[in-house]
C-alpha positions as CSV (number, residue, x, y, z in Angstrom):
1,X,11.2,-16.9,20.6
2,X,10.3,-19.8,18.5
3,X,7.4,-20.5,16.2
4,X,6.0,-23.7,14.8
5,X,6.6,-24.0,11.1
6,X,4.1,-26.1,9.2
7,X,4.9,-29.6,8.7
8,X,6.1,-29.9,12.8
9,X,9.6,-28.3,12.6
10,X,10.0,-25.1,14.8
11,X,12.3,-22.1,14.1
12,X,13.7,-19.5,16.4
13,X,12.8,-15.9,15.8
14,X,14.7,-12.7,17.1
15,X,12.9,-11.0,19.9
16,X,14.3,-8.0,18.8
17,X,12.3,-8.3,15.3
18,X,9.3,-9.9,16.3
19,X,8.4,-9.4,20.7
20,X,8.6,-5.5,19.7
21,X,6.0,-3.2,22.3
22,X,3.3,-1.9,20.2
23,X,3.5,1.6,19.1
24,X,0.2,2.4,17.6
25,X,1.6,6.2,17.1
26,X,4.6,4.8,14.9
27,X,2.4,2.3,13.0
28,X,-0.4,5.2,12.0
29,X,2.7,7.2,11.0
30,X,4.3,4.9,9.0
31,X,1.0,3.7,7.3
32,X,0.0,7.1,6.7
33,X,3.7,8.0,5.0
34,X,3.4,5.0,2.6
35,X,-0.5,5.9,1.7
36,X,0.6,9.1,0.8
37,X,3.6,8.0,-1.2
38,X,1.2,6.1,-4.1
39,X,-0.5,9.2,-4.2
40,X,-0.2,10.5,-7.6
41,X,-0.6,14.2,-7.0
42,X,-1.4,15.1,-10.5
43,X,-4.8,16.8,-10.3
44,X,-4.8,20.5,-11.9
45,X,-7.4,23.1,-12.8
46,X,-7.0,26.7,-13.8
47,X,-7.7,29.8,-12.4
48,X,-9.7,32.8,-14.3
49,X,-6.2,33.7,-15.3
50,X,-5.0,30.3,-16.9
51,X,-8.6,29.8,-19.1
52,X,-8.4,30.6,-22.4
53,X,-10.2,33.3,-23.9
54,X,-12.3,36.2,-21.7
55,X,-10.0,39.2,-22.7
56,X,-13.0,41.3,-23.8
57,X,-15.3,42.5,-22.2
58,X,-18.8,40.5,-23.3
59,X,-21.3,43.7,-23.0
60,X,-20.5,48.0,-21.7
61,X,-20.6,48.8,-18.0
62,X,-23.6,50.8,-18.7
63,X,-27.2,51.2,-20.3
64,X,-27.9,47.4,-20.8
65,X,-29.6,46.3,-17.6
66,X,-27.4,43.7,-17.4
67,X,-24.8,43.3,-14.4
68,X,-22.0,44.6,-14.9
69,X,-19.6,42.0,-16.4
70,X,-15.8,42.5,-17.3
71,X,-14.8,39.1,-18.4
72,X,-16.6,36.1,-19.1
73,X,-13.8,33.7,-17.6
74,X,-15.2,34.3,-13.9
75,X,-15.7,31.8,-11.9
76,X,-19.5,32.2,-11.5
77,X,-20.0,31.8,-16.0
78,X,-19.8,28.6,-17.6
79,X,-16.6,27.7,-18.8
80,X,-14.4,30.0,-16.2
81,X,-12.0,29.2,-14.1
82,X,-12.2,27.7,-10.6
83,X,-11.7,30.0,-7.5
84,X,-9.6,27.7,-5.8
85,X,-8.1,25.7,-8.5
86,X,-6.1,22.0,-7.7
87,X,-2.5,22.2,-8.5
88,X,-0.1,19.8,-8.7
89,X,1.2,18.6,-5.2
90,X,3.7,16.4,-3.6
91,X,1.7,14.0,-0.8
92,X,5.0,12.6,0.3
93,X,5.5,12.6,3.8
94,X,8.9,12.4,5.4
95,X,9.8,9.0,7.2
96,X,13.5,8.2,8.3
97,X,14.7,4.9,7.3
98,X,14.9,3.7,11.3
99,X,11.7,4.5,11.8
100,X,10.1,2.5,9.0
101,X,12.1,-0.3,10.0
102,X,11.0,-0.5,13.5
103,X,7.4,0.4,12.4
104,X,7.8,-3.2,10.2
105,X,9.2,-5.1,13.2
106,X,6.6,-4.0,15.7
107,X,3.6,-4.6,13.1
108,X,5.4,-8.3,12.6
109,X,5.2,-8.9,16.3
110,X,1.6,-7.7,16.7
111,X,1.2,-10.5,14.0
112,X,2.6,-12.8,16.1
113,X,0.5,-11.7,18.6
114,X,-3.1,-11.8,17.1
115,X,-1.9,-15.6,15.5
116,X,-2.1,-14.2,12.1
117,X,1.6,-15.0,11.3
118,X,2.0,-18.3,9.5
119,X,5.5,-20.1,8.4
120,X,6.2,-22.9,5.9
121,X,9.2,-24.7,4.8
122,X,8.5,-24.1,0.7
123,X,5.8,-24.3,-1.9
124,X,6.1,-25.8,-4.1
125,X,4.4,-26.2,-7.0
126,X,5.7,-28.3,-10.1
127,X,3.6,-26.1,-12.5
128,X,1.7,-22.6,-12.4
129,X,-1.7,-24.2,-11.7
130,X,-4.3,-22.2,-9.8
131,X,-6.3,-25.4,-8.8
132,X,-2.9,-26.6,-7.3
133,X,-2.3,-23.6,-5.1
134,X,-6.1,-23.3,-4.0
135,X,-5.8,-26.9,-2.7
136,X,-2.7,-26.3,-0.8
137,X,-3.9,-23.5,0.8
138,X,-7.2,-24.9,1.6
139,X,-4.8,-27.7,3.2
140,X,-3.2,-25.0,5.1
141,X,-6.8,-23.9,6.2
142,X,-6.1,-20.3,4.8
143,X,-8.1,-18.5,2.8
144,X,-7.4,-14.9,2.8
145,X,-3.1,-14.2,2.8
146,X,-0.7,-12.6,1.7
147,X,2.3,-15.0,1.0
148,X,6.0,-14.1,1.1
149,X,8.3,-15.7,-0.6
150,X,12.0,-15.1,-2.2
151,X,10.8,-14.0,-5.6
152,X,12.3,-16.4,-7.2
153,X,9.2,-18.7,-7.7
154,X,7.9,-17.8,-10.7
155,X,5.1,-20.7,-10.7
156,X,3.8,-19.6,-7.4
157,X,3.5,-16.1,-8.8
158,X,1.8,-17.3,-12.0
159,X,-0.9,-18.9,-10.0
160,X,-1.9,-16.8,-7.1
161,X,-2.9,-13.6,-9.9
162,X,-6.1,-15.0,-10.9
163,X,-7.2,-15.7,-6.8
164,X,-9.6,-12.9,-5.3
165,X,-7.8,-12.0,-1.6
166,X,-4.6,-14.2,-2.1
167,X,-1.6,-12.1,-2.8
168,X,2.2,-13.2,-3.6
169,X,4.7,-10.4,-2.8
170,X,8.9,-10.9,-2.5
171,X,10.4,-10.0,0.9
172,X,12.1,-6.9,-0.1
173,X,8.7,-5.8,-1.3
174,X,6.9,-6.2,2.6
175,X,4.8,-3.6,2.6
176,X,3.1,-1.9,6.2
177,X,-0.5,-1.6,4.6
178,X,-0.1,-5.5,3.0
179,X,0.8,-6.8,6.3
180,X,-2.3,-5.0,7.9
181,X,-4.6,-6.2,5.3
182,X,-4.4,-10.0,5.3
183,X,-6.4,-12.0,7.9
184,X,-3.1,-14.3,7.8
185,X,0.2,-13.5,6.6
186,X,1.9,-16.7,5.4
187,X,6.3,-16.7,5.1
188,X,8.5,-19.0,4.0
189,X,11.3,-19.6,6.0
190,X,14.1,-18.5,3.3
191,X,12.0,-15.2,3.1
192,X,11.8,-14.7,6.7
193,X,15.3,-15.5,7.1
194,X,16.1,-12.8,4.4
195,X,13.7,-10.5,6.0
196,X,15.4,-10.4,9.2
197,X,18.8,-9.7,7.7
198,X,17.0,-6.5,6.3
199,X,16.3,-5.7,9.3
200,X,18.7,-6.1,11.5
């Protein structure tokens, strides 16, 4: 398969990376898996048990008209613990290594697909100027993308952080929910290239 790079020159792409069926069963899974992953799984509350205090008992079982009450760290009084309390949990959800990689090649080919997948030679940009990468990418007609790139362009970097729905992420750092995200995903060819040597 080849695609058209920007500036004329085309490249040719592995059909086993990027003419990949569409699994819409593996792609939920493996979007799912890495939601759950950034979850932090921290949240915690205590039981009647865990609160502190509610040891004696706040009035006699008897005589007072009162309901009878035999600690007041319940969890129908103020300040007791919660029936079901949150405890700390792992969200991580299992994912073998061969199925996130196919899940990444069949969400690049439905890129391909839908036209959102964009290639470039380089970018370059002599100094870490905002204005400079906004007029680029207004040359490139894109205006919400994520752009992947080597990592080792630090000026690029520098200038995308301060853009609302432009992001700049390194190739080994291709996420499934990123790629989903973007209305165009924009590579550059050294990227790609790397990309597919993951891959494969």
């Amino acid at each position: 398969m080849k695609i058209l790079v920007n500036g004329g020159s085309e490249v040719e792409l592995s059909d086993e990376i990027f003419a990949c069926e569409y699994n819409e069963g593996l792609v939920h899974q493996l979007v799912t898996a890495y939601m759950a992953a950034g979850r932090q799984g921290s949240k915690a509350q205590k039981t009647r048990a865990e609160v502190r205090g509610g040891g004696k008992k706040p009035w006699k079982q008897k005589g007072t008209g009162q309901a009878r009450a035999g600690t007041t760290r319940g969890p129908i009084w103020r300040g007791g613990g919660v029936t079901f309390a949150a405890k700390p949990r792992d969200f991580t959800k299992k994912l073998n290594k061969k199925m996130y990689r196919k899940g990444l090649k069949i969400i690049l080919s439905e890129l391909i697909r839908q036209d959102r997948f964009m290639l470039t030679n380089t970018i370059d940009l002599p100094a870490p100027k905002t204005k400079d990468l906004v007029s680029l990418l207004k040359g490139m007609k894109l205006d919400q993308v994520l752009i992947v790139d080597t990592g080792e362009n630090d000026n690029l970097y520098l200038a995308s952080r301060n853009l609302h729905g432009i992001a700049v992420c390194d190739y080994s750092q291709v996420d499934p929910v990123s790629l989903l995200s973007f209305e165009k995903v924009l590579f550059t060819v050294d990227a790609l290239q790397k990309l597919e040597g993951e891959l494969n």
